[in-house]
Residue, then its C-alpha position, 0 to 999 in steps of 0.5 A: x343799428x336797425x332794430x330788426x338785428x338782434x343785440x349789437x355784436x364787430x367782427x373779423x370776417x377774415x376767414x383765415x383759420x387753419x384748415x380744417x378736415x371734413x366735418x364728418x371725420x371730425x364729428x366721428x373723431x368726437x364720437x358724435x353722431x348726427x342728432x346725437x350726444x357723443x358716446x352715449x347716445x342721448x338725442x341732443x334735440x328732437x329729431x322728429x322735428x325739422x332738420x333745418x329751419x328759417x328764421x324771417x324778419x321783415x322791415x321796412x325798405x324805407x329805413x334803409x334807402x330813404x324816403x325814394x326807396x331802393x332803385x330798380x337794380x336792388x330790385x333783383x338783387x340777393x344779398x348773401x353771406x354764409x357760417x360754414x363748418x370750416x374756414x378754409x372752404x374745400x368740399x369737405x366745408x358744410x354751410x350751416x348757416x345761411x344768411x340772404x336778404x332782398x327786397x319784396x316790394x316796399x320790405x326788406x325780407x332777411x332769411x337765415x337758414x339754419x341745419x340743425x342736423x347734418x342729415x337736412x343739408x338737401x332739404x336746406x339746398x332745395x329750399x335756397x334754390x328758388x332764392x338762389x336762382x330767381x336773383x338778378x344780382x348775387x351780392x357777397x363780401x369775398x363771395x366769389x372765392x368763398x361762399x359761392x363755390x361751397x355752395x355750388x360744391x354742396x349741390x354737386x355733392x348732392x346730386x342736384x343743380x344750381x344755377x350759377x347767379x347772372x351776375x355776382x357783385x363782390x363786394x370785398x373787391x370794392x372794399x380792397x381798392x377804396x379803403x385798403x390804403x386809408x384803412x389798413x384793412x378791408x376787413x367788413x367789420x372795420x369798413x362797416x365801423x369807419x365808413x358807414x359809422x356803425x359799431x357793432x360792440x361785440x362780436x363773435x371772432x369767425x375762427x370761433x363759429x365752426x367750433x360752436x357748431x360742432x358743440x351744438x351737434x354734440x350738445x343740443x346747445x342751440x343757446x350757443x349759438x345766438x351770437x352766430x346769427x346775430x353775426x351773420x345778421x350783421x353781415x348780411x345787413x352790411x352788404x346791404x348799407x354798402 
C-alpha cells in the first residue's frame, strides 16, 4: 500500500444500511445543536474556527503508473468518493467527507473535504466546485446512483449550480460484469484485495461511518474519526489503481 495512506484500514462499501432520516431531525432528536454538545450547551470545538477544512497530500505519479506515467486521458480525470451522513442517499443525506484525487502534472494530488459543522455545507460546495467542474472525466465506484445525485441534490438545496461532470466513468459497472461471477461479489474492497493484490487490514464497516459523525457533532470528538478518513483515503486511491 502507498505510503501516502494513512495506517492500512477492508471494507465493505456496500452502502446498504437501513434508511436514515435527515440529519438535522436526527441531531434534533439528540439534543444536539450545530457546534454544540447536546443538552448542555458546551462548544464541542472552536467555533471560531473554519467550518470545514482540507486535508492535501501529494505524491508522485511515478509510484502509480510506471516509469511512462499516466496517459493523456488521466490527465483530466477526477477521481471521487464520498462518507455521507446516511447510506440510504435522498436529500436529506449530507456529504461530510469528501474525498478527490487527480493528477498536477508529474503528482497525484489526494484532497479530503471535511465539515466540521453543519453550518459550512456551502463554503465546502463553493470549494468542490471549481475541482468538480474543470474535470474531464468524473471517476466514481457506484457513483452514478449514490455520490454524484447527493451532491448535485446539496447544491440544489443550496441554492447554487453544479455542472454535471462531461463524463462519468463508473466503475462499479466494470467491477460487476468482470468479477461478479469469479468473485462472488463486486464489493471494492474485495476486488481491491483479489484483483489488485492489496489488503487493507482493518477497516471501518461503512453502516458505522454515519454514526460516528453524529458523535463528533455531539462530542468535539474528531480522534473518532480518523479511521473514516483513512477509509476514504482507501477508496479513492482504489479508483485510481483500477
Amino acid at each position: 500500500m502507498s505510503a501516502w495512506l494513512p495506517d492500512p484500514a477492508a471494507a465493505d462499501d456496500g452502502r446498504t444500511s437501513a434508511p436514515a432520516g435527515p440529519l438535522a431531525a436526527r441531531l434534533a432528536a439528540l439534543g444536539v445543536l450545530d457546534g454544540s454538545r447536546g443538552g448542555h450547551g458546551t462548544p464541542a470545538r472552536d467555533d471560531d474556527g473554519p467550518a470545514f477544512e482540507v486535508r492535501r497530500h501529494v505524491h508522485s505519479a511515478t509510484e502509480l503508473f510506471g516509469r511512462d506515467g499516466p496517459s493523456p486521458d488521466d490527465a483530466g480525470a477526477l477521481f471521487l468518493d464520498t462518507e455521507t451522513t446516511g447510506l440510504a442517499g435522498g436529500t436529506g443525506t449530507t456529504p461530510f467527507l469528501v474525498g478527490l484525487a487527480f493528477l498536477d502534472g508529474a503528482c497525484l494530488v489526494v484532497e479530503q473535504y471535511f465539515l466540521r459543522r453543519l453550518s459550512g455545507e456551502p463554503a465546502l460546495l463553493d470549494a468542490l466546485r471549481p475541482r468538480l467542474e474543470a474535470a474531464t472525466q468524473l471517476v466514481t465506484f457506484n457513483g452514478r446512483r449514490f455520490d454524484w445525485p447527493i451532491l448535485a441534490a446539496r447544491y440544489v438545496l443550496s441554492r447554487r449550480r453544479i455542472a454535471p461532470p462531461a463524463a462519468h466513468l463508473d466503475l462499479v459497472r466494470v467491477a460487476r460484469r468482470l468479477w461478479y461471477r469469479p468473485l462472488g461479489t463486486y464489493r471494492l474492497a474485495v476486488v481491491e484485495r483479489d484483483v489488485l493484490a492489496i489488503d487493507r487490514g482493518r477497516d471501518i464497516d461503512s453502516a458505522q461511518i454515519p454514526g460516528l459523525y453524529v458523535h463528533y457533532l455531539r462530542t468535539g470528538d474528531a480522534a473518532a474519526l480518523e479511521p473514516v478518513f483513512t477509509h476514504n483515503a482507501h477508496d479513492v486511491r482504489a479508483l485510481v489503481d483500477l
